[in-house]
N, C-alpha and C positions, 0 to 999 in steps of 0.2 A: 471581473469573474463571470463565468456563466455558469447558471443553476443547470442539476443534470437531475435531481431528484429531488423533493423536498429533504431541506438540510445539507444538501451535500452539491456542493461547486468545486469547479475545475480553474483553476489558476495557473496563468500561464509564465514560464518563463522569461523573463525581461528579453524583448525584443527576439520572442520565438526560437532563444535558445534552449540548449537540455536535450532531454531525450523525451519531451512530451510535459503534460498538466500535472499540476500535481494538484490532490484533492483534499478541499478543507470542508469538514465537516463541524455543521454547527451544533453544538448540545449543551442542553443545561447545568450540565455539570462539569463544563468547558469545553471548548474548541479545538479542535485535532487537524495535526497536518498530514496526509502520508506521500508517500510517495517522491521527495519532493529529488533534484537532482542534484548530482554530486559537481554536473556542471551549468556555469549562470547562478543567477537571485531569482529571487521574488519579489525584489524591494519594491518595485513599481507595484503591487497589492497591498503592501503593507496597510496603508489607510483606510485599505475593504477591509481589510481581515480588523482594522480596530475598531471601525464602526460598525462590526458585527460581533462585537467584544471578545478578539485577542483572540490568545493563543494558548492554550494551558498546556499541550503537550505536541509531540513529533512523535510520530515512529518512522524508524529507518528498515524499510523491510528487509531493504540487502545493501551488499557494498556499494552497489552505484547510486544509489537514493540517499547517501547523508554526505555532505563537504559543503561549500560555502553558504549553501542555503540553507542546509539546518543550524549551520553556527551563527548565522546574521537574525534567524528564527529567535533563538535564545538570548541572545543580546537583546533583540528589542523588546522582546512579550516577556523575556524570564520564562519561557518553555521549558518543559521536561522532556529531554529526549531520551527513547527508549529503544535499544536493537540487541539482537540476542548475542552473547559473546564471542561466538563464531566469526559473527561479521564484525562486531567490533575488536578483534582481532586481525580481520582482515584488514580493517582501515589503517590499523596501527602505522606501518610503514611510509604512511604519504607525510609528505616536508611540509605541510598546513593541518595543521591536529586533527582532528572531529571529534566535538564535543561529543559527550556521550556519561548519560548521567545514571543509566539504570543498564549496564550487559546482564540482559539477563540469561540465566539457564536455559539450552533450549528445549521445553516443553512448554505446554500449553501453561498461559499464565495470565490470568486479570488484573490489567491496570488501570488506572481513575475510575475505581469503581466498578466500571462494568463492560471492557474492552477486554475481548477476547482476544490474546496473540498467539495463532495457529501454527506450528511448526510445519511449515510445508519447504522440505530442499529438493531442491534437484535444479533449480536453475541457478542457485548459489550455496551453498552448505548449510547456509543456518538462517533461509530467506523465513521469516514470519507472512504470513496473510492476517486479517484483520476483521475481526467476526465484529460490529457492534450495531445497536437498536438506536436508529437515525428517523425521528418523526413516525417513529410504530413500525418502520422496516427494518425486517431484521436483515441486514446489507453486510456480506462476504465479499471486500477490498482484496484483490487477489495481485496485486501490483503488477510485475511479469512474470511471475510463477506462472499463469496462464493471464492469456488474452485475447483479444476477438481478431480475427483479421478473415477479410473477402467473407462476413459471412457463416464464420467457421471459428473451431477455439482453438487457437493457440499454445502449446504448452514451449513454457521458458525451455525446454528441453524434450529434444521429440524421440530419447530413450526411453521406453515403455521401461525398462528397467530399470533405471535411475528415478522415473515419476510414478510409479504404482504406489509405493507405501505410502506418499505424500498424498497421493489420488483418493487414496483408501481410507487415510484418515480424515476426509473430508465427510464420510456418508451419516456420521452421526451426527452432525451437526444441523440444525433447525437454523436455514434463512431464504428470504424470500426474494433476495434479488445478489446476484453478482455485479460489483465495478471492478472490472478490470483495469491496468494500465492503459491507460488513452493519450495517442499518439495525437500530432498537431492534425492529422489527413483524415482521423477515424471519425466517421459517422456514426457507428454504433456504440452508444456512452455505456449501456447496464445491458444486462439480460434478465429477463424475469423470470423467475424459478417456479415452474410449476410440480416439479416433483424431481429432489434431491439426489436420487439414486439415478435417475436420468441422465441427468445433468453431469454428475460423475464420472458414465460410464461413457458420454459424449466426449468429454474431458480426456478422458483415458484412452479413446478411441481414437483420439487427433496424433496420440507418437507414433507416430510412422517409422521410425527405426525399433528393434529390439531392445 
């Protein structure tokens, strides 16, 4: 694994398959997976992630983050996975199940305690982001909802239509650093938030289409 921020490392794909890292965050009141891909393992981490003690929950932010790797996750940690019913509706149709322990409602909703799950759609209908307080940072996991590239943010969907209300209900939120989805080529792991409403409108300013 490689550390991106205190608590929070990147895990890669068995032999640099996927669509990129997925990110395990370390915390005292258990260890979180997000991101992780619906295609390839993790297995080759699994002995990090136990000697960093396990695994107590998954979330799937959207349909392409939960399939073999979240169910080989729960098999071996006895993980909780968690994705809003939308997507796991989505998944329903595929010939290999996805586990899926909690579809939740989608609105804003806290699980293990004190993990914010964001309803932000527009690059999948019922994609969660992921508010939670990683070693005193308060760190917004935005998966592909948005993400960095050349520099610049990314929005999972560059309809300013489709992503404004999701954009919009980001402004009241208090955190101090963005991880985005991190591809195997990205350099740029986090951004650091100096002022929310900013950051937002930057966000907002990247969909190029109506």
């Amino acid at each position: 694994m490689r550390q991106v921020l205190p608590g929070v490392f990147l895990a890669p794909q068995n032999s640099g398959m996927g669509f990129g890292y997925s990110h395990f965050i370390t915390r005292p009141a258990g260890n979180l997976i997000l991101d992780a891909s619906r295609v390839g393992s993790l297995s080759d981490t699994f002995d990090e992630f136990e000697q960093a003690g396990g695994v107590k929950a998954v979330v799937i932010s959207d349909r392409h983050l939960g399939g073999v790797s979240t169910n080989e996750i729960a098999e071996r940690f006895g993980a909780t996975i968690y994705c809003s019913a939308i997507e796991a509706d989505a998944m329903g149709h595929r010939t290999k199940a996805v586990r899926i322990d909690h579809a939740l409602a989608f609105e804003r909703t806290t699980i293990e305690g004190d993990v914010l799950l964001v309803p932000t759609p527009g690059h999948t209908a019922g994609q969660f982001s992921t508010l939670a307080v990683v070693e005193g940072a308060r760190i917004l996991f935005t998966a592909d909802f948005v993400w960095r590239e050349g520099g610049r943010w990314r929005p999972g969907n560059l309809s300013r239509r489709k992503m404004a209300a999701s954009f919009e209900g980001l402004r009241d939120l208090a955190f101090d650093v963005v991880v985005p989805w991190t591809g195997y080529d990205q350099t740029e792991l986090f951004v650091a938030v100096a002022d929310v409403e900013e950051t937002v409108d930057a966000m907002l300013a990247a969909c190029s289409k109506p």
